[in-house]
C-alpha positions as a LaTeX table, in Angstrom:
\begin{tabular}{lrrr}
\hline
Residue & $x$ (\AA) & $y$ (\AA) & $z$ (\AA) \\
\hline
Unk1 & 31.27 & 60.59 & 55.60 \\
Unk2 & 34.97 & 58.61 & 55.53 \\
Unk3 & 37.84 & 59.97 & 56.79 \\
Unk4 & 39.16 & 60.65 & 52.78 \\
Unk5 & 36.13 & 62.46 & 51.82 \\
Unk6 & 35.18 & 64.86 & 54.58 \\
Unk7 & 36.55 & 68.28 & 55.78 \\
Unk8 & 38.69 & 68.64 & 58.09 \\
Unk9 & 36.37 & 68.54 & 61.37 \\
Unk10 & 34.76 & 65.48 & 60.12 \\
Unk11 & 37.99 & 63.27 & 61.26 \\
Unk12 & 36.35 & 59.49 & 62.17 \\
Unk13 & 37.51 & 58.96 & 66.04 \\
Unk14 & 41.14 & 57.23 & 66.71 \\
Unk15 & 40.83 & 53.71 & 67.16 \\
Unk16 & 40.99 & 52.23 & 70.67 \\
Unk17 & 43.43 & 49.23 & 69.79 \\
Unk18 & 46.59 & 51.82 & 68.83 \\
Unk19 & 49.50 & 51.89 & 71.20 \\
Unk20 & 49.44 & 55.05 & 73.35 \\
Unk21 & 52.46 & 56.62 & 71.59 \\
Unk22 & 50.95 & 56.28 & 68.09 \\
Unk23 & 47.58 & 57.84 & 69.56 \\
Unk24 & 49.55 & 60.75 & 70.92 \\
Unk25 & 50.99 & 61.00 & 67.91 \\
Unk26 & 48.23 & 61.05 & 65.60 \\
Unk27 & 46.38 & 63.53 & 68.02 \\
Unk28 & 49.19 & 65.92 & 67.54 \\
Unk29 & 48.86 & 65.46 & 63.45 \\
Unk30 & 45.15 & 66.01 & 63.81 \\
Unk31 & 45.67 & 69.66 & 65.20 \\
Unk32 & 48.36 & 70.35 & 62.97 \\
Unk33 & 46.08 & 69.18 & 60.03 \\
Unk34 & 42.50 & 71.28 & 61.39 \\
Unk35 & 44.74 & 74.34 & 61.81 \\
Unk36 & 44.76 & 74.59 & 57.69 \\
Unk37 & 41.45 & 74.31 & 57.71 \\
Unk38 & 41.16 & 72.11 & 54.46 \\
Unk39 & 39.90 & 68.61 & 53.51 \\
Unk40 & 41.83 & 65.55 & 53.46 \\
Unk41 & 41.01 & 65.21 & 49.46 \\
Unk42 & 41.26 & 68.78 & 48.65 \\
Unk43 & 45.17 & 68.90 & 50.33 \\
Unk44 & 45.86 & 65.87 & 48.96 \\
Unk45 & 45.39 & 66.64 & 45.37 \\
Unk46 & 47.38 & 70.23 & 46.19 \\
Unk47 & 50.45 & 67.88 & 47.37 \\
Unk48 & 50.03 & 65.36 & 44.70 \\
Unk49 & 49.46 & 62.21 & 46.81 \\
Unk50 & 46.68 & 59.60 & 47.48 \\
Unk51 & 43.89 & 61.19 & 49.72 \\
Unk52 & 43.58 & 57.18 & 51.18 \\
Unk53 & 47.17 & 57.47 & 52.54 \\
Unk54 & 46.91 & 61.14 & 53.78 \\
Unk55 & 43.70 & 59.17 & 55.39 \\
Unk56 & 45.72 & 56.34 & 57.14 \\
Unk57 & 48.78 & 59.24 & 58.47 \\
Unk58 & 45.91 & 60.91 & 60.48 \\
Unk59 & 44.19 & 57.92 & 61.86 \\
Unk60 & 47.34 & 56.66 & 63.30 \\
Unk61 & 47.26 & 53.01 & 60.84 \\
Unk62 & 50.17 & 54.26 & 59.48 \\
Unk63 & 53.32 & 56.02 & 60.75 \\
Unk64 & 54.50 & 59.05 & 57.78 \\
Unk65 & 57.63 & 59.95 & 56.98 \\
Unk66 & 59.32 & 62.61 & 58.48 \\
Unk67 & 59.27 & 65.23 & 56.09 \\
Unk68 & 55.56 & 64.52 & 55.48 \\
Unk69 & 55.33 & 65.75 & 59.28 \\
Unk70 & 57.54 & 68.61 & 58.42 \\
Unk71 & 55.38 & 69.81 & 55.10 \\
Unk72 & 52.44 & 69.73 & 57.68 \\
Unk73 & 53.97 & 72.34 & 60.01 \\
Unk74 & 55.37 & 74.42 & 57.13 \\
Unk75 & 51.83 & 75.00 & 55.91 \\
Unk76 & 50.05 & 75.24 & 59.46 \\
Unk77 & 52.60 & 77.71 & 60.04 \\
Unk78 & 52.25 & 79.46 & 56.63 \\
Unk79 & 48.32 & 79.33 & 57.53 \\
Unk80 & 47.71 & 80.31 & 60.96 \\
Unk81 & 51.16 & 82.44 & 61.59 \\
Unk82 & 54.30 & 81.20 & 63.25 \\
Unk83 & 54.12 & 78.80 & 66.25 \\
Unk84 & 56.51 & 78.18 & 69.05 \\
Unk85 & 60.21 & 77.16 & 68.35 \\
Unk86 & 60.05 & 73.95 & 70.60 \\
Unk87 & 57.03 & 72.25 & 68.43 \\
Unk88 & 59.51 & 70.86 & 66.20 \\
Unk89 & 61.59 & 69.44 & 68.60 \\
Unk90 & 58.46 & 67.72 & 70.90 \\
Unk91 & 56.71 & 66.63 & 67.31 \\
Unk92 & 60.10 & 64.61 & 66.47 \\
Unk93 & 59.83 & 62.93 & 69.83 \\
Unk94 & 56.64 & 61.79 & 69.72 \\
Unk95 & 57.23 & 60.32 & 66.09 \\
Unk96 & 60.63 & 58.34 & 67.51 \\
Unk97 & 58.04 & 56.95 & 70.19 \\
Unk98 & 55.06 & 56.15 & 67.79 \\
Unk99 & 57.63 & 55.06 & 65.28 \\
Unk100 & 59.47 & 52.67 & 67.51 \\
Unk101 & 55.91 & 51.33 & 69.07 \\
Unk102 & 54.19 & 50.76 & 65.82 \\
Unk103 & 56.92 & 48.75 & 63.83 \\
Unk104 & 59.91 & 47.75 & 66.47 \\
Unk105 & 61.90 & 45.56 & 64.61 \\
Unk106 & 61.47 & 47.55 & 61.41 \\
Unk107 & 64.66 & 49.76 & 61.07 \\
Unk108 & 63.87 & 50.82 & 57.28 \\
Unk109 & 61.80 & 53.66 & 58.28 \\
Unk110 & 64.68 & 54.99 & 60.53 \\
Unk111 & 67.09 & 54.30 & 58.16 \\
Unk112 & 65.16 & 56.58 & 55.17 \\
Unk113 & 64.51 & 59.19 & 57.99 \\
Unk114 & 68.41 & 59.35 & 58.56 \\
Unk115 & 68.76 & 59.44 & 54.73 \\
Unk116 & 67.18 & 62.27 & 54.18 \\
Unk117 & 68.61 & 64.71 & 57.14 \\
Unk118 & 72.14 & 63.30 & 55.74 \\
Unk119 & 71.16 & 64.79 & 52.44 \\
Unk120 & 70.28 & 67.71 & 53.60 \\
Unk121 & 72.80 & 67.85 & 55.88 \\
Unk122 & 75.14 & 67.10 & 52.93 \\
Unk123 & 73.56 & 69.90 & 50.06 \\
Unk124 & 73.84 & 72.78 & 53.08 \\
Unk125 & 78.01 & 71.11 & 53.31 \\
Unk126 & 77.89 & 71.42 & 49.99 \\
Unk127 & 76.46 & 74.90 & 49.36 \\
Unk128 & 79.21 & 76.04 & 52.06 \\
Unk129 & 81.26 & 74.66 & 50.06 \\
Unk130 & 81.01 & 76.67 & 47.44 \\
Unk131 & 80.32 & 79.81 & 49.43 \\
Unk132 & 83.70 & 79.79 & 51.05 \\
Unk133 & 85.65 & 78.15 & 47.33 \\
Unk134 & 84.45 & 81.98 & 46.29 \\
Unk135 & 85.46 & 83.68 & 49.02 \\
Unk136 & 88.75 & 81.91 & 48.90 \\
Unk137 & 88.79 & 83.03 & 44.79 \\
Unk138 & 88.17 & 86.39 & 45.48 \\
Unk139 & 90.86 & 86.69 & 48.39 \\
Unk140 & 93.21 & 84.98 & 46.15 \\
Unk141 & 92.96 & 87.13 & 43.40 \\
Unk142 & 93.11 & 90.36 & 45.99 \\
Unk143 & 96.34 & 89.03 & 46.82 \\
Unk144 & 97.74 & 88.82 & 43.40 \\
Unk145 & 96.47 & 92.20 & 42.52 \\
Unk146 & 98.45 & 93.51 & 45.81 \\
Unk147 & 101.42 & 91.88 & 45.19 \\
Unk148 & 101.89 & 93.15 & 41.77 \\
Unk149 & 101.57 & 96.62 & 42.76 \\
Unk150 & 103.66 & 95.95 & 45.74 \\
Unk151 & 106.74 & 94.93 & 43.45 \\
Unk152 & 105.89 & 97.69 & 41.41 \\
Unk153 & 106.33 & 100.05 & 43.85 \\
Unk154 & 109.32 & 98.36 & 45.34 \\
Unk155 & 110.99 & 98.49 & 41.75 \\
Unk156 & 110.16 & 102.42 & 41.76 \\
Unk157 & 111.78 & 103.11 & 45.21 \\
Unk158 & 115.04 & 100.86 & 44.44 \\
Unk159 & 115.16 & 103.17 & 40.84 \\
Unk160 & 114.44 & 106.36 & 42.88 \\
Unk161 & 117.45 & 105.70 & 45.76 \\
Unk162 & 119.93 & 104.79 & 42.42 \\
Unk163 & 119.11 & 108.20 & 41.26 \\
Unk164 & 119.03 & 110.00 & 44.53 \\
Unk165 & 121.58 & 108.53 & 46.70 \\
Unk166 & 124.27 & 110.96 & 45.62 \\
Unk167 & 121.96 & 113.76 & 46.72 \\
Unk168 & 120.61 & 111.37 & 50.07 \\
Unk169 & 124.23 & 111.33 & 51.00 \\
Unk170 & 124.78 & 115.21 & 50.47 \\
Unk171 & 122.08 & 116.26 & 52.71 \\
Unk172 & 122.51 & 113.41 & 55.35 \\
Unk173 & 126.35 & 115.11 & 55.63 \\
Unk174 & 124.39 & 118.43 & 56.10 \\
Unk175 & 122.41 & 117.55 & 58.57 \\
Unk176 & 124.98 & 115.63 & 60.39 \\
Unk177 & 127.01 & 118.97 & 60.41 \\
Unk178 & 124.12 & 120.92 & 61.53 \\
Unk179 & 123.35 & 118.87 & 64.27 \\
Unk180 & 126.75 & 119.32 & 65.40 \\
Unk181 & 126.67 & 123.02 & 65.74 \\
Unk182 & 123.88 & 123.05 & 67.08 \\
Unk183 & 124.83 & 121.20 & 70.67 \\
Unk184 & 128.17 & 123.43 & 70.45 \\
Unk185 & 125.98 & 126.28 & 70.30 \\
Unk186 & 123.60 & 124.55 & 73.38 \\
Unk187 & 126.64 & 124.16 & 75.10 \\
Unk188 & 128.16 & 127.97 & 74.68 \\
Unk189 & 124.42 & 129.20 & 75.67 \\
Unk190 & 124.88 & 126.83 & 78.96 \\
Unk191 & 127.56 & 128.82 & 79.60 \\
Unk192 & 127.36 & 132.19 & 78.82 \\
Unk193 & 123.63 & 131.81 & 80.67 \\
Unk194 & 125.55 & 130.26 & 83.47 \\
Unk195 & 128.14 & 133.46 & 83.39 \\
Unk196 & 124.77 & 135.83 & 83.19 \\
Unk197 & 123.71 & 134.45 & 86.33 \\
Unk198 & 126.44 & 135.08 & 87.94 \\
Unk199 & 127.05 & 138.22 & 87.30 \\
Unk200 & 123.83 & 139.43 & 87.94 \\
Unk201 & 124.28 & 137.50 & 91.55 \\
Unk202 & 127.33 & 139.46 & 92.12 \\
Unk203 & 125.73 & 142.89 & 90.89 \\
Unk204 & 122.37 & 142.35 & 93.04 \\
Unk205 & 124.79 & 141.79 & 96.34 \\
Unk206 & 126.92 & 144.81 & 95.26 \\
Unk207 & 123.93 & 147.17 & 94.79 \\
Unk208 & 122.07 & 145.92 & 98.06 \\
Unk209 & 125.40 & 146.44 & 99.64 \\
Unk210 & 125.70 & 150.02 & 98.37 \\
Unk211 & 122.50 & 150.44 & 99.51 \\
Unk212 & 122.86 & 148.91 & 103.20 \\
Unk213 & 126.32 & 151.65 & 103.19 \\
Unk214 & 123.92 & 154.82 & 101.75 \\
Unk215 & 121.34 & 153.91 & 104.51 \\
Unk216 & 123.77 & 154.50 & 107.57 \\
Unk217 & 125.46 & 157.08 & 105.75 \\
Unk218 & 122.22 & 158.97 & 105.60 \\
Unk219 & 121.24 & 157.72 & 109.30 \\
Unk220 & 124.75 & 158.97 & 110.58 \\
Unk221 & 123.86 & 162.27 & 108.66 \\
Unk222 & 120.48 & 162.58 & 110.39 \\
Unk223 & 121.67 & 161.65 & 113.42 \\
Unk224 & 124.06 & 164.71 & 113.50 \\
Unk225 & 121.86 & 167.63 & 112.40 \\
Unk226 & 118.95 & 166.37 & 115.48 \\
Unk227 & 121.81 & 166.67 & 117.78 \\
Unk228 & 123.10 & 169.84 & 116.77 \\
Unk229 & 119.24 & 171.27 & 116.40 \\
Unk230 & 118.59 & 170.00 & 119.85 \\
Unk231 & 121.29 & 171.12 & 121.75 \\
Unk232 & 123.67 & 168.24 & 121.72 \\
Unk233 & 120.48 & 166.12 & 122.57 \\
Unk234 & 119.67 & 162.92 & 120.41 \\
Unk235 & 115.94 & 162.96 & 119.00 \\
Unk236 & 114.51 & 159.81 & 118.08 \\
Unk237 & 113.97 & 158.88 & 114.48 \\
Unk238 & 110.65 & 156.79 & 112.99 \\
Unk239 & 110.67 & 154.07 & 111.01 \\
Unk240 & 112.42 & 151.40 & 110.07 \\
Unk241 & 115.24 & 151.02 & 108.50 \\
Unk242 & 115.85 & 148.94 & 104.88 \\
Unk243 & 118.44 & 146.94 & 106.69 \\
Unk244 & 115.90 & 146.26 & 109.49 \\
Unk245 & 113.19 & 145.21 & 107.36 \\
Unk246 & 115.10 & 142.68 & 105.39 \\
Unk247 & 116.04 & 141.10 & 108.20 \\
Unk248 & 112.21 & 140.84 & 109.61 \\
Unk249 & 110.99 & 139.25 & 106.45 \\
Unk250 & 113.97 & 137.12 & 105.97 \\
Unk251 & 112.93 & 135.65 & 109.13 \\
Unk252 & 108.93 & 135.53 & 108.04 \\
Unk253 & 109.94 & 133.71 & 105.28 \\
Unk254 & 111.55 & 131.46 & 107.05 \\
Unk255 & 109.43 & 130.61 & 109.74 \\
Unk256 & 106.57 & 130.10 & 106.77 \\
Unk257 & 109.16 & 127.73 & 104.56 \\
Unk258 & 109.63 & 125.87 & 107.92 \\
Unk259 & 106.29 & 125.66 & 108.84 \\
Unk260 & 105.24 & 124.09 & 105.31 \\
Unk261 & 107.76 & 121.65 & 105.19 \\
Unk262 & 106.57 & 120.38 & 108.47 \\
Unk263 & 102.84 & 120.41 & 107.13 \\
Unk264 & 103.98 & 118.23 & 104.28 \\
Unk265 & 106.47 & 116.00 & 106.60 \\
Unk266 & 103.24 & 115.46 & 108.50 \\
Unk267 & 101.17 & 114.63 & 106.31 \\
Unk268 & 103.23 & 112.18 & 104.22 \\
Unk269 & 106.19 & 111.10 & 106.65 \\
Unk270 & 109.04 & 109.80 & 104.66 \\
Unk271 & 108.39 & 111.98 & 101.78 \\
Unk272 & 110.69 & 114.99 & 102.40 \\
Unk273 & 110.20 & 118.35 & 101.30 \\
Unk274 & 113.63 & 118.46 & 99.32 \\
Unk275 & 113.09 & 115.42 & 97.46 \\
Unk276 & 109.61 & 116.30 & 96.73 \\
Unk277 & 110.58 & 119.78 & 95.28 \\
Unk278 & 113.39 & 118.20 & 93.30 \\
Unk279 & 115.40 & 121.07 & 92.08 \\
Unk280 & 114.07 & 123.72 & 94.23 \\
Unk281 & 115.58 & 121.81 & 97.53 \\
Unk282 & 119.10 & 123.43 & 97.41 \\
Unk283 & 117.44 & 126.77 & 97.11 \\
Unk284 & 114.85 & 126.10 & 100.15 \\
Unk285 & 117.91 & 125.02 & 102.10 \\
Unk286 & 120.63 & 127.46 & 101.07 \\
Unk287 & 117.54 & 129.98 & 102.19 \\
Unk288 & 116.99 & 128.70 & 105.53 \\
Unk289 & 120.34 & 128.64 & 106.50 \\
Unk290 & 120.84 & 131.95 & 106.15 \\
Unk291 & 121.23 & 134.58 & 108.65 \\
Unk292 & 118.57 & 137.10 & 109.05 \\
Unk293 & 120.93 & 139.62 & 108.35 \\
Unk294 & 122.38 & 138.51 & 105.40 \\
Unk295 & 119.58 & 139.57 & 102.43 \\
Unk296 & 117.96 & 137.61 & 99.76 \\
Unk297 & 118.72 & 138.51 & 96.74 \\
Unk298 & 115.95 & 138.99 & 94.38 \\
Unk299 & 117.42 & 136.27 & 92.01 \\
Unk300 & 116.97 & 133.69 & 94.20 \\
Unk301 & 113.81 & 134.47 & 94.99 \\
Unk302 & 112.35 & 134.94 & 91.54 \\
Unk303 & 114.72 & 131.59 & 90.87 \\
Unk304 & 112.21 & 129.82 & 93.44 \\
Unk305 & 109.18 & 131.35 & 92.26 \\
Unk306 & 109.94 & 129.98 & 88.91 \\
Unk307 & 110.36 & 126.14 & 90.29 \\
Unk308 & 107.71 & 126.14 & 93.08 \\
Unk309 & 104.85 & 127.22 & 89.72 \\
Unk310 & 106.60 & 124.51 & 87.43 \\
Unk311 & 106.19 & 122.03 & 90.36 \\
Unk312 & 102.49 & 123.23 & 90.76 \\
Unk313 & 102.01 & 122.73 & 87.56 \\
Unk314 & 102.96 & 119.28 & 87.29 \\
Unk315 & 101.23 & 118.54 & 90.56 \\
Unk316 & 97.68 & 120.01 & 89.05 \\
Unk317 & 97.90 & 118.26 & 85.88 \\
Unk318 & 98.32 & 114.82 & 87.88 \\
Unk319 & 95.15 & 115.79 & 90.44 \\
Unk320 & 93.03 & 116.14 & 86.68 \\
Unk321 & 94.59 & 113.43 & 85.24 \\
Unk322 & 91.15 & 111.37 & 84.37 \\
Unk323 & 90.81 & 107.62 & 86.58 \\
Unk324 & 87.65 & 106.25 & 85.25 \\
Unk325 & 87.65 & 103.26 & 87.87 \\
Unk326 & 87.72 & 105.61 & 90.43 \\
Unk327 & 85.12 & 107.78 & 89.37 \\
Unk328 & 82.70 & 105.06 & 88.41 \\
Unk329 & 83.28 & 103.86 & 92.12 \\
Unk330 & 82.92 & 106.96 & 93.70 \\
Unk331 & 86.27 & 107.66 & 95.26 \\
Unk332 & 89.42 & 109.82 & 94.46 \\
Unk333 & 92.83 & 107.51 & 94.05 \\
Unk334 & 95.57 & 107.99 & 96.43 \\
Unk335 & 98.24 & 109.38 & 94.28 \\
Unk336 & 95.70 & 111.87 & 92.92 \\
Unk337 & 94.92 & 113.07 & 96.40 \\
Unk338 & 98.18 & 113.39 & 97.41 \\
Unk339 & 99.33 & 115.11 & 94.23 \\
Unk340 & 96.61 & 117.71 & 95.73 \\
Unk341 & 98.91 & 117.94 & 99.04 \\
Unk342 & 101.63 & 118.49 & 97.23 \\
Unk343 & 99.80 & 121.37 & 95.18 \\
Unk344 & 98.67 & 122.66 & 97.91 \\
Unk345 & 102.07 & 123.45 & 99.68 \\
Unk346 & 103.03 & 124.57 & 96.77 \\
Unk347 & 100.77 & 127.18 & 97.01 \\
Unk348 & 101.51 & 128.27 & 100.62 \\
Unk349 & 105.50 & 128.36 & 99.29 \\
Unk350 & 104.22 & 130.78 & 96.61 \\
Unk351 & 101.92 & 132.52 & 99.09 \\
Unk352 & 104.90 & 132.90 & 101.53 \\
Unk353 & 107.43 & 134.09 & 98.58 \\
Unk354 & 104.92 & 137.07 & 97.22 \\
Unk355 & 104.34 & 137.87 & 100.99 \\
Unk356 & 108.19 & 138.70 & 101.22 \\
Unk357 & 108.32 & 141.18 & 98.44 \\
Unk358 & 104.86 & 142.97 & 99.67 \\
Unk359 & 102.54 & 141.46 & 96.64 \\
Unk360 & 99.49 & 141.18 & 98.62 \\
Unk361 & 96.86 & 140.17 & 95.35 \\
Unk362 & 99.15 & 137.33 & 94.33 \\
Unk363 & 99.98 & 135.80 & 98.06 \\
Unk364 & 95.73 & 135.73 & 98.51 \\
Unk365 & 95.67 & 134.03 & 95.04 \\
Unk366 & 97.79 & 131.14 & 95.96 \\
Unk367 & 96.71 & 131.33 & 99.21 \\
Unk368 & 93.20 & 130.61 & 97.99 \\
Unk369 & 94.50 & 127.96 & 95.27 \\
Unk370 & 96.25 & 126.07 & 98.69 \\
Unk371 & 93.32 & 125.97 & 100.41 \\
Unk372 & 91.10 & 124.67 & 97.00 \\
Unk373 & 93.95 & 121.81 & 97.11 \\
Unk374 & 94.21 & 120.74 & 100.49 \\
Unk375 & 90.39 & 120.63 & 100.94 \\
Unk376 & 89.77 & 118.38 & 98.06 \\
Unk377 & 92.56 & 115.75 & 98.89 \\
Unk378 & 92.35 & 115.90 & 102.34 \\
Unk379 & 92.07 & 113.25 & 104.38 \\
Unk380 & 92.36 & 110.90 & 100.98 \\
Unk381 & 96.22 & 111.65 & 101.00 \\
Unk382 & 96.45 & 110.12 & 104.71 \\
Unk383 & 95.95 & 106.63 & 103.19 \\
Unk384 & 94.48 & 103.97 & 105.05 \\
Unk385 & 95.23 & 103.12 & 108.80 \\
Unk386 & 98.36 & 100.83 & 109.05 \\
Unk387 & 97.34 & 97.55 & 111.18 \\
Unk388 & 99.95 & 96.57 & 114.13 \\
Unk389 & 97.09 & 93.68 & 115.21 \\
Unk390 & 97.56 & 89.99 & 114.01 \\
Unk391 & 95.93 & 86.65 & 114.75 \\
Unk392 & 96.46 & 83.41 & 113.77 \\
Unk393 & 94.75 & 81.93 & 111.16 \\
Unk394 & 94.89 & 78.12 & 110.56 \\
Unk395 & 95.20 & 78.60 & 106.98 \\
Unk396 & 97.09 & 81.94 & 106.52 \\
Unk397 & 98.96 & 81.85 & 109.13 \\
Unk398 & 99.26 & 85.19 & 111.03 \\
Unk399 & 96.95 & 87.98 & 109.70 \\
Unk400 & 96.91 & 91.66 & 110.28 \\
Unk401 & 93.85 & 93.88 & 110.94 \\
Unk402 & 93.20 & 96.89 & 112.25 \\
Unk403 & 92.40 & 97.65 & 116.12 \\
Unk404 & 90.71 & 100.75 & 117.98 \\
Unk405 & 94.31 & 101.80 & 118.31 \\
Unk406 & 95.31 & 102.02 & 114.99 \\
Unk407 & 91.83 & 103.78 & 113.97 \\
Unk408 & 92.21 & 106.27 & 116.71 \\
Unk409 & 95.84 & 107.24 & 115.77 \\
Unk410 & 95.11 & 107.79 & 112.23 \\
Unk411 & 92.09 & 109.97 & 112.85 \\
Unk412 & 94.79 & 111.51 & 115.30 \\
Unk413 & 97.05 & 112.58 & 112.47 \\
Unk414 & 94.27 & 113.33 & 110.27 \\
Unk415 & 93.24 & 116.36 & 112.52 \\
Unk416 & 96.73 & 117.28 & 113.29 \\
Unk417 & 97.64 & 117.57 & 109.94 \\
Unk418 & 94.23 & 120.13 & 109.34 \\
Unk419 & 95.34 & 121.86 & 112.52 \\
Unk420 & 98.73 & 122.41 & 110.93 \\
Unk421 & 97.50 & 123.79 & 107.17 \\
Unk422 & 94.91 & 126.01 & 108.93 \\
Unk423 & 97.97 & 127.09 & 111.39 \\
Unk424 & 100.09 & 128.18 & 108.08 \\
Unk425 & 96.85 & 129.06 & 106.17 \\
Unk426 & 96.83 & 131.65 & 109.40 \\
Unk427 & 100.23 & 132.55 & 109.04 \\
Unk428 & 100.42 & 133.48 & 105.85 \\
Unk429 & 97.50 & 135.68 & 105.46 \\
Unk430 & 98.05 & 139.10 & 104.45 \\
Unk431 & 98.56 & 141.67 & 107.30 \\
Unk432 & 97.91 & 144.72 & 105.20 \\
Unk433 & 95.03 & 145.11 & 102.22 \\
Unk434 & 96.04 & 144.96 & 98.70 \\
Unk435 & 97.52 & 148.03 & 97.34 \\
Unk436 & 99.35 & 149.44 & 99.91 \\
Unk437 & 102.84 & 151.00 & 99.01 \\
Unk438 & 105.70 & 148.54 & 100.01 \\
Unk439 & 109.28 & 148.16 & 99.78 \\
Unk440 & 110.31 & 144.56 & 97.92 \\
Unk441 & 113.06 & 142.87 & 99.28 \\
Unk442 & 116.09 & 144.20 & 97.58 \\
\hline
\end{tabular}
């Protein structure tokens, strides 16, 4: 049976004589064509086109056209399911190669190949084309559309502040008035607030005072009646005295203020206390240089309580203040970690100021909040090591690292500054349980 009448297994052989690149290339049409499984007269007749030719593609005597190769892998494809995406690419090589070895001086065939990919390549230009000529339309139009109601609305506003503007102006003059009484009446509260102060500052140091006087009155009083009940004899009297107890806690609470400041000073070097506490420092120094016997007044220490919790506050809102670097890296920033430091002695300051006026539930509170702080920032807040080594590079120049020195001072500090916050932590821990009856410091 010929090669134009038989099925597609009954192919005659490729003939011996082709060049090797049209053989190879006539193989490769061969599979394509026994994949659909068809005969060479019965596809022939289904593409309209002579069953003799269809003949002479497969048995290599004549080299297709391009888009005959191209209908071939459509239908294999369409027939036996979808075949690997570099097929196209190693079919079109192998038809350059037979193409060039069967006819070499016959450009014709190359040039109707190039044809028809730059008509293609021209109706997919052109159906771009048109794509983005509708897009453009449409945009176009959107444009108009907004632009009309865009002066519309502009036309509107300019009729609205015609009709208005007498009644703009009216209220702007309000306003403007209002404003103005309102920072005179900021600036009369400044001062009649400052004026409160003060006199409450000079009443709380005339009523402690009067109550320093009515102690040794009453002493002096007691003092007489043992003498006469004893015989002229002076009998002892237990206790201790208001006067003597303000003094002993003035000096507690300064020894604990002290003893902060150097935990922090430590810790953080040429941060000081006072500029960290911003406008608490005056206070924590007017406080420490005061004599044990002259008392606190109760203003200034409720004053200080006030700052030291807004301080805290700040300080906790910047240790939860979210670092997503950090925490996808494992490892708490600096600034957050010291911001615990600083919350920390915060806390002890607290701590120390309720253990002054006897509130034992609140100094354990803070003193528990201090030690949350420290634990979680510490040693983070130390920073690194600081190198003093250098060697010389050839590029660089001189370049610092770290020695055993450096490492072993910085773990030095580290454990001194732990020894000094359990040292206050010590310090400030409350003497007496919760509950029992104290005096405040009036």
């Amino acid at each position: 049976m010929s090669s134009g009448q038989g099925g597609a297994g009954d192919l005659d052989p490729l003939d011996e004589n082709l060049p090797e690149p049209v053989r190879v290339f006539a193989g490769e049409l061969r599979v394509l064509f026994r994949g659909l499984e068809t005969s060479v007269r019965r596809y022939a007749q289904t593409h309209h086109m002579n069953s003799a030719t269809l003949s002479r593609y497969l048995s290599g005597r004549r080299i297709p056209q391009w888009a005959f190769v191209v209908q071939l892998m459509q239908d294999n494809a369409a027939t036996s399911g979808s075949f690997a995406a570099e097929v196209p690419g190693h079919l079109k090589a192998l038809y350059d190669a037979a193409l060039r070895a069967a006819k070499p001086k016959d450009t014709a065939h190359l040039l109707r190949d190039e044809l028809d990919r730059a008509l293609a390549d021209l109706e997919r230009a052109r159906t771009h084309e048109q794509v983005l000529a509708e897009a453009l339309h449409l945009r176009e139009t959107r444009i108009r559309e907004l632009q009309g109601r865009l002066a519309l609305e502009q036309a509107q506003r300019s009729q609205d502040r015609i009709t208005h503007a007498a009644e703009l102006e009216i209220r702007d003059t309000e306003i403007t008035n209002l404003r103005r009484q309102v920072a005179d009446l900021k600036a009369d509260l400044e001062r009649v607030h400052s004026h409160t102060a003060d006199l409450e500052q000079r009443a709380t140091t005339v009523e402690e005072n009067l109550a320093l006087v009515e102690a040794d009155a009453d002493a002096d009083a007691t003092g007489g009646a043992g003498e006469e009940a004893s015989g002229g004899q002076s009998v002892a009297i237990t206790g201790t005295s208001p006067s003597k107890r303000t003094v002993e806690q003035t000096q507690t609470l300064q020894e604990d203020l002290t003893a902060i400041r150097r935990l922090v000073y430590i810790a953080n070097g040429t941060q000081m206390m006072t500029k960290l506490v911003g406008p608490a420092g005056p206070h924590i120094e007017a406080l420490l240089q005061r004599t044990p016997q002259d008392p606190v007044p109760d203003a200034d220490l409720d004053r200080l309580t006030e700052l030291f919790q807004m301080a805290l506050a700040r300080q906790e809102q910047t240790t939860t203040k979210p670092h997503t670097l950090s925490r996808m890296i494992g490892r708490r920033p600096y600034d957050t970690a010291r911001a615990d430091l600083y919350a920390s002695a915060f806390s002890l300051m607290l701590a120390a100021l309720h253990k002054s006026r006897g509130q034992y539930e609140l100094q354990q509170s803070y003193l528990s909040r201090a030690r949350e702080h420290f634990n979680r920032g510490h040693p983070h807040f130390m920073g690194r090591p600081t190198p003093t080594g250098s060697r010389h590079n050839y590029r660089a120049g001189n370049v610092n690292y770290l020695t055993d020195a450096d490492k072993a001072d910085h773990a030095f500090s580290v454990r001194q500054v732990k020894d000094v916050f359990d040292t206050c932590q010590e310090q400030l821990k409350p003497s007496v349980p919760p509950g029992t009856p104290t005096l405040a410091l009036d």
